[in-house]
C-alpha positions as CSV (number, residue, x, y, z in Angstrom):
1,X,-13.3,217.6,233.1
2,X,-14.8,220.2,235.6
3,X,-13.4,223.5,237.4
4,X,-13.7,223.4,240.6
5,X,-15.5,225.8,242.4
6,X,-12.8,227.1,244.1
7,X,-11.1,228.2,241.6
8,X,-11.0,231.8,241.2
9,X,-12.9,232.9,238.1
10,X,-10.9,232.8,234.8
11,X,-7.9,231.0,236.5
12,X,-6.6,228.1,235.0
13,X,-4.0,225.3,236.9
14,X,-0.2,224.8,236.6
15,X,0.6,222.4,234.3
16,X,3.8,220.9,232.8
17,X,5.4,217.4,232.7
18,X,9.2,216.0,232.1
19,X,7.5,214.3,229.3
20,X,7.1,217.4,226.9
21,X,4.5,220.2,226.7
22,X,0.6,218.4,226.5
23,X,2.1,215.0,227.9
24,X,2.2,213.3,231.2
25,X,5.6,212.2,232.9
26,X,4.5,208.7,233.9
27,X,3.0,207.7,230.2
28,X,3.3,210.4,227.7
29,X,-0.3,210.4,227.2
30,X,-2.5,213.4,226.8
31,X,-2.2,215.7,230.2
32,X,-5.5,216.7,231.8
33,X,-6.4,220.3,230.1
34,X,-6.0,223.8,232.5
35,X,-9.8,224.4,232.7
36,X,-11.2,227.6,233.6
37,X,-14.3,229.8,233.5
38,X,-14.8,233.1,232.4
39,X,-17.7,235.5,233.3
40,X,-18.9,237.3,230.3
41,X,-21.9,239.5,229.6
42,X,-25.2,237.4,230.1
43,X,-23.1,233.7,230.4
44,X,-20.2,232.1,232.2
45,X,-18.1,230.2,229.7
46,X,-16.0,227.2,230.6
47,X,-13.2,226.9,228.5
48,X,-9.6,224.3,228.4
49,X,-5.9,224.5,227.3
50,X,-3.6,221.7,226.7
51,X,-0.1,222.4,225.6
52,X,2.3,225.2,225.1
53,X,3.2,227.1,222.1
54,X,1.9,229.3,219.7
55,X,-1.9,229.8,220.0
56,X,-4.5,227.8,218.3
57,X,-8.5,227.7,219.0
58,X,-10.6,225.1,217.9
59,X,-14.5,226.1,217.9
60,X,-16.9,224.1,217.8
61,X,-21.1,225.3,218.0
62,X,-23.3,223.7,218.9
63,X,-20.7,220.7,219.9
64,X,-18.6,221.3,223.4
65,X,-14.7,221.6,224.3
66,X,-15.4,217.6,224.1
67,X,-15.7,217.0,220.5
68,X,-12.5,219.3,220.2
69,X,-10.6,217.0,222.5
70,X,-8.9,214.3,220.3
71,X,-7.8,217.1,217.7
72,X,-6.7,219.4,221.0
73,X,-4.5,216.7,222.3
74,X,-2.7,216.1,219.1
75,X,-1.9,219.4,218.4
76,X,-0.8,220.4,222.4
77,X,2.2,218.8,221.7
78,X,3.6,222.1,220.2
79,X,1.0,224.5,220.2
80,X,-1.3,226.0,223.2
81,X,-4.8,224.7,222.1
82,X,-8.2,226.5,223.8
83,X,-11.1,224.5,223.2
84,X,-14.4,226.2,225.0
85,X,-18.4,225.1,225.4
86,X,-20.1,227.5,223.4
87,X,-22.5,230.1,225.5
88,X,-26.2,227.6,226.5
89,X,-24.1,224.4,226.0
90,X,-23.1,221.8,228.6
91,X,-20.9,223.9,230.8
92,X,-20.7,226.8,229.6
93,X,-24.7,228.5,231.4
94,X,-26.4,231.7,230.5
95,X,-28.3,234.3,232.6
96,X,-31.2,234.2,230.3
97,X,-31.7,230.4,228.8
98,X,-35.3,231.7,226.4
99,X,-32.7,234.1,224.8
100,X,-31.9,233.2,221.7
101,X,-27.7,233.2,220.7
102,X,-26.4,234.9,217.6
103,X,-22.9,234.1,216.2
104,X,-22.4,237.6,217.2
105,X,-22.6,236.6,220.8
106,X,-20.2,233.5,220.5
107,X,-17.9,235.9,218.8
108,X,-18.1,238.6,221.1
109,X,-17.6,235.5,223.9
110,X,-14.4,234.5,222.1
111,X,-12.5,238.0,222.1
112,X,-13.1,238.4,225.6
113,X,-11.2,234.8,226.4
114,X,-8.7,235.7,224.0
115,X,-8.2,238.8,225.3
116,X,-8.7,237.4,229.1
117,X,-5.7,234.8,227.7
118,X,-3.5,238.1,226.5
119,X,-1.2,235.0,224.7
120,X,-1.7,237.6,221.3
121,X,-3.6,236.6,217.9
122,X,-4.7,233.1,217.6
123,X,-4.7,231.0,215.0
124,X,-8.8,229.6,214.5
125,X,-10.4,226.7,213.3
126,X,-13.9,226.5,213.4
127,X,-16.3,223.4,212.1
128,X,-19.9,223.7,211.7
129,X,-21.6,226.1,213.4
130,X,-18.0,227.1,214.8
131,X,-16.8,227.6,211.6
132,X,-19.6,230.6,211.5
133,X,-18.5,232.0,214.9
134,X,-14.5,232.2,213.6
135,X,-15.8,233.8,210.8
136,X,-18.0,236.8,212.8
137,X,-15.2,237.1,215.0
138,X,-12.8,237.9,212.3
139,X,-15.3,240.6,210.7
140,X,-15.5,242.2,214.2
141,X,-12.1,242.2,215.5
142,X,-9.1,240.5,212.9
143,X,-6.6,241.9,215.1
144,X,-7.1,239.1,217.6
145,X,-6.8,236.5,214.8
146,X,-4.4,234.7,212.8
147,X,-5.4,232.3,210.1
148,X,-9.4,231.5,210.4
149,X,-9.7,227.9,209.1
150,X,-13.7,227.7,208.6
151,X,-14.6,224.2,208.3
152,X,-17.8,223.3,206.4
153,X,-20.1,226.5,207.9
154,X,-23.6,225.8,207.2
155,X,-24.0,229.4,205.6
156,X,-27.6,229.1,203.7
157,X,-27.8,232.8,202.9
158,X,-25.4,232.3,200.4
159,X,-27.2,229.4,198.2
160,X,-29.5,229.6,195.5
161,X,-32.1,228.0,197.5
162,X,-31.9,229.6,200.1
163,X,-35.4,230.6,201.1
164,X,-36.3,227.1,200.6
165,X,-34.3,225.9,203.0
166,X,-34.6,228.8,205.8
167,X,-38.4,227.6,205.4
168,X,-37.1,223.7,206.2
169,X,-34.9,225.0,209.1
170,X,-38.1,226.8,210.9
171,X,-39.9,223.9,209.9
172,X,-37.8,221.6,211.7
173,X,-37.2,223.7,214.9
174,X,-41.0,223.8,215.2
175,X,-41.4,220.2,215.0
176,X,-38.9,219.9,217.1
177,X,-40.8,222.3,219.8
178,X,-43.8,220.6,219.1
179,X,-42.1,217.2,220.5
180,X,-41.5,215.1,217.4
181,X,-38.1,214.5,217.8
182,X,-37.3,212.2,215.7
183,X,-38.9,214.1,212.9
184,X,-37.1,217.2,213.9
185,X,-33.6,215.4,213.3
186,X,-35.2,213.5,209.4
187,X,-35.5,216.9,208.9
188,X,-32.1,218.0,209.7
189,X,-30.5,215.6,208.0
190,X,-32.3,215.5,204.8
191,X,-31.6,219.5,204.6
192,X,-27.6,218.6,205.2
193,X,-28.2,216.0,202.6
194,X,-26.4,213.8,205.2
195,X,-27.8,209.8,205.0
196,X,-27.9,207.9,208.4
197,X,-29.5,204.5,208.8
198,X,-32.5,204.3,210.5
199,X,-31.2,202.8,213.6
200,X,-28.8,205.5,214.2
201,X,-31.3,208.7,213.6
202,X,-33.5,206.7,216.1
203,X,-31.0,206.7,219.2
204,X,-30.0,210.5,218.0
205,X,-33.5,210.4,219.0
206,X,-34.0,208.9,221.9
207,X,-35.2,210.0,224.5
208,X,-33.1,207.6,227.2
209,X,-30.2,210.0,226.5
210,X,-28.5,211.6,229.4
211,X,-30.1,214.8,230.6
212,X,-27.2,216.9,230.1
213,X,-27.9,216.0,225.9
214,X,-31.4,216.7,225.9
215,X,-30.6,220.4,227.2
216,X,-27.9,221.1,224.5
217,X,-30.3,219.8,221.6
218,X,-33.0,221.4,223.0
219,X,-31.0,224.9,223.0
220,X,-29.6,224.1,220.0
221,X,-32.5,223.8,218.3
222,X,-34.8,226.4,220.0
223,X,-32.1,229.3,220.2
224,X,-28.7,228.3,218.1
225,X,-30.3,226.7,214.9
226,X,-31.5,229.9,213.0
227,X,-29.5,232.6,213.9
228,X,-26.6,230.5,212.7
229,X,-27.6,228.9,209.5
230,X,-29.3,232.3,208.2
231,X,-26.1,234.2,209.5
232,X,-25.3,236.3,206.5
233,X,-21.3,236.9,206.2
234,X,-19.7,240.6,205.6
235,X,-17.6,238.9,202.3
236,X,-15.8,242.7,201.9
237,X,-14.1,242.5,205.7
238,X,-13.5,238.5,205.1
239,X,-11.7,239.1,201.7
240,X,-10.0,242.2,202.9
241,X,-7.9,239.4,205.3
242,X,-6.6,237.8,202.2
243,X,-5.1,234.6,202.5
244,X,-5.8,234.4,206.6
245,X,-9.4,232.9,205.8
246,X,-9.4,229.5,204.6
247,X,-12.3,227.5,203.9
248,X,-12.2,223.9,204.7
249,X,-14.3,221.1,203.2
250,X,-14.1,217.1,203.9
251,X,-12.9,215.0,201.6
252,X,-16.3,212.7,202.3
253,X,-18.7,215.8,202.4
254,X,-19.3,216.2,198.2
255,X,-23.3,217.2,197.5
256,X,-24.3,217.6,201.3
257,X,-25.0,221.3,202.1
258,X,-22.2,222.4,204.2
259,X,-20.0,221.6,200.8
260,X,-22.1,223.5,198.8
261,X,-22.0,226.5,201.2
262,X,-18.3,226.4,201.6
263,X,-18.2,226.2,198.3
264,X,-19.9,229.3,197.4
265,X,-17.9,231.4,200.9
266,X,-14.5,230.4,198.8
267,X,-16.0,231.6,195.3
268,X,-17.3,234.7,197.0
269,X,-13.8,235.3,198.7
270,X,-11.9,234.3,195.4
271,X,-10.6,231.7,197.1
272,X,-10.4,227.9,196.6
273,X,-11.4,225.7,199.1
274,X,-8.7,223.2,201.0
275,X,-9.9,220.0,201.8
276,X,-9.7,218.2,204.9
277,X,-10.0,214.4,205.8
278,X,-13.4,212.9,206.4
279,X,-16.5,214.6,206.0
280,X,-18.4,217.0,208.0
281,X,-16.9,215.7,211.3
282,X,-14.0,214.7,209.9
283,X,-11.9,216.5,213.0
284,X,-13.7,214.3,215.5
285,X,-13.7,210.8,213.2
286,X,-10.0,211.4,211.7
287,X,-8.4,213.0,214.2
288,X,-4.7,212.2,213.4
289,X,-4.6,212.9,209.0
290,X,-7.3,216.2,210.2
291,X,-4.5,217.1,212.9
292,X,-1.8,216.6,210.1
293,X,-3.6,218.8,207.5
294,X,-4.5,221.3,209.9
295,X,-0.3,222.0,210.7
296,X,-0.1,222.1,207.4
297,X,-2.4,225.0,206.6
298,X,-1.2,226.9,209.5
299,X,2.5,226.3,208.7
300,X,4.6,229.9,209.1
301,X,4.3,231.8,206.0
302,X,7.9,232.7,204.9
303,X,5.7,236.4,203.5
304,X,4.1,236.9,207.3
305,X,5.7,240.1,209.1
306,X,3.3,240.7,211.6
307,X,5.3,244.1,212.3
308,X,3.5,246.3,214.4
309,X,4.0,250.7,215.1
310,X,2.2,253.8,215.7
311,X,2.7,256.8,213.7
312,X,1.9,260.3,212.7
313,X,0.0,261.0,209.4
314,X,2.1,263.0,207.1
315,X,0.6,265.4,204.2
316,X,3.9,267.3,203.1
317,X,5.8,264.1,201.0
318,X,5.2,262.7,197.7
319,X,1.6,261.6,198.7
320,X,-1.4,263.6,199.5
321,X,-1.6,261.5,203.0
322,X,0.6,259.0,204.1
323,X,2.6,257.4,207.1
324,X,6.4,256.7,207.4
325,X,7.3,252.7,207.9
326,X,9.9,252.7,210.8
327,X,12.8,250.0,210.2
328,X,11.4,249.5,206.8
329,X,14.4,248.3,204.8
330,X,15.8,245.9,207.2
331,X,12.2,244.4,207.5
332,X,11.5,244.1,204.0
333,X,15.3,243.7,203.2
334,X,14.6,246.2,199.9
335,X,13.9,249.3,199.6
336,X,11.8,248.6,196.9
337,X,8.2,249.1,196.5
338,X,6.2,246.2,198.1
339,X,2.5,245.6,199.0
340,X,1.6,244.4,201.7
341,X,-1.8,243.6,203.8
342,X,-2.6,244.5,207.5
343,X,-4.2,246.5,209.7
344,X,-4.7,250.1,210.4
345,X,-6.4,251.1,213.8
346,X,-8.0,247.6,213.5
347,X,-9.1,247.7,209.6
348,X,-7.6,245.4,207.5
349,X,-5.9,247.1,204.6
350,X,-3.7,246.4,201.2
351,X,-1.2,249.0,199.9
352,X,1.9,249.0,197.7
353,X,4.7,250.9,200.7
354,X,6.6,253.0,198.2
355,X,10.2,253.9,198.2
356,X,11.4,257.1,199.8
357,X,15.2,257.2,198.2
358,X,17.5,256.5,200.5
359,X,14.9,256.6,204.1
360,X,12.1,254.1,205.1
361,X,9.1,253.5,202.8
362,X,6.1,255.2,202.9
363,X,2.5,254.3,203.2
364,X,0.1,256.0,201.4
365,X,-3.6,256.5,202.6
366,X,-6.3,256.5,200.4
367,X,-9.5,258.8,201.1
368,X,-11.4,255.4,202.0
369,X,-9.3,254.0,204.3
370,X,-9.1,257.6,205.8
371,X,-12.7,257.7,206.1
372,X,-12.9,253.8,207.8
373,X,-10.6,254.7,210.4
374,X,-12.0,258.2,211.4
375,X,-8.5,260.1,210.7
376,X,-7.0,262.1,208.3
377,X,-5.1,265.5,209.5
378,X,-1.7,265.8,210.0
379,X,-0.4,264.4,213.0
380,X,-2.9,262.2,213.7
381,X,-2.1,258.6,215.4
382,X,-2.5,255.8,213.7
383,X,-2.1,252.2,214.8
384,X,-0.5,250.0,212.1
385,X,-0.2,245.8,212.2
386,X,2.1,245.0,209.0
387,X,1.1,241.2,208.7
388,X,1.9,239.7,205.3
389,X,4.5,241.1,202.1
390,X,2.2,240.5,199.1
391,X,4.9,240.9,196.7
């Protein structure tokens, strides 16, 4: 698919079919995705939706809105998928192609099209080197999110051997660089702990690919590789989302390094990991059972509220500092004390609301939280996003 140059920047086409959202009239296969670009600081991204219905992203890095596509048109039929090349890959160009990318910069490229999109929080999932990119963007802004399915990120800074292989991943960007190829890619895959026969590594390889590959491995390997495989996640924001971060493993990927790096994200979250078909592209090879176990994770939760007010802090109740829940009864249907998770001028939070008698609950403020969001007099503001009853 391209965008035509016509097209006025960001704009996507009209689409919609007799057949059903995501389907064409004439043979109720996959529509055409509503592609687009959208300028962003230092790159142009191209991006695609198929469907209609609640939001869902698919990220890949350093794979393109192609690899995404098979999943994408499985799940359009009830959901408004956005699949996007990452910034330096195929479509999507940069100002600067000798500057290296961050998952920073891909997440900061994917709250500007979700905001640009203004369909609200999106649910995420991101494999691979996506799967690191969901991740920074929930740190940095987890109002725009949902739940972040992280498949299989390649997170070395939380292994034991870490430094060992940082030193392997240098060592194979430099030979790489240096023009051995091949060599470059033996290296790659012995790090994943990922076993190709030799026949396939060689036409990974070769150099009789078209030229549009040889840019994207090249980038990928001179600007993409390292910042994403040494990026170090911020595990206190992460768990602080509770049960919206999952982390996904294929069924097929036991011993190989993305397993044992998922592996240790989940222990560090207190989580347990939830397996996926196939192994380390198991959304690409097994699209239909990875389409079916994706709906399943992001299935409504019957303890989401996703309530959202402004108020006033209050010091004069039963609580040094607190906030007054609007509508609290009827949305909790008790007037019980109940915690809850959510966010607080964009900080995730967990409290216990407390009963006020016979009026709406209250939410206490702790010093901390106080201190996070930069208020804590009387009559100050406060943003609040209710999004899930923990008990």
């Amino acid at each position: 698919m391209s965008t035509s140059t016509a097209a006025p920047t960001g704009t996507t086409a009209p689409t919609g079919s007799a057949a059903g959202p995501g389907l064409t009239a004439a043979t109720g296969t996959p529509a055409p995705p509503r592609t687009g670009v959208l300028r962003v600081p230092g790159a142009t991204l191209h991006h695609e939706l198929r469907g209609d219905g609640p939001l869902v992203a698919l990220v890949a890095a350093p794979m393109d809105a192609d690899s995404m596509a098979p999943l994408a048109d499985l799940l359009a039929t009830d959901h408004t998928v956005l699949t996007t090349d990452p910034r330096g890959i195929h479509r999507s160009t940069v100002d600067d192609p000798e500057r290296d990318t961050t998952p920073e910069d891909r997440a900061a490229d994917l709250a500007l099209l979700l905001r640009h999109l203004d369909r609200g929080p999106a649910h995420l999932l991101g494999s691979s080197g996506g799967a690191v990119t969901v991740l920074a963007l929930a740190q940095a802004h987890p109002e725009l999110v949902g739940t972040v399915v992280a498949h299989e990120p390649p997170l070395q800074q939380l292994l034991p051997d870490r430094e060992d292989l940082a030193r392997r991943t240098d060592a194979m960007r430099d030979a790489y660089l240096a023009g051995d190829v091949r060599g470059a890619w033996q290296a790659f895959l012995e790090a994943a702990a990922i076993e190709l026969p030799p026949e396939v590594v060689d036409a990974m390889a070769s150099p009789d690919r078209p030229a549009g590959a040889l840019a994207d491995e090249r980038y990928q390997f001179e600007h993409m590789l390292h910042g994403t495989s040494q990026w170090r996640p911020d595990v206190e924001r992460l768990r602080a989302l509770g049960s919206r971060v999952v982390v996904g493993i294929g069924e097929a990927s036991a011993g190989q390094l993305c397993d044992r790096a998922s592996r240790a994200l989940a222990a560090a979250l207190g989580t347990s990991p939830t397996l996926f078909p196939g192994d380390h592209l198991g959304f690409l090879e097994e699209p239909v059972p990875f389409a079916a176990r994706l709906r399943e994770v992001l299935a409504p939760d019957p303890s989401a509220l996703d309530a959202r007010f402004s108020a006033p802090i209050e010091k004069d109740g039963a609580f040094a500092t607190y906030l007054t829940v609007p509508g609290s009864a009827a949305l909790l249907g008790t007037r019980r004390a109940v915690k809850v998770e959510g966010l607080l001028d964009g900080h995730p939070f967990a409290a216990t609301l407390m009963p006020s008698g016979e009026g709406p609950h209250w939410l206490p403020l702790r010093a901390a939280l106080c201190r996070a969001i930069g208020k804590g007099a009387a009559g100050d503001v406060v943003d609040v996003r209710l999004l899930r009853r923990l008990t």
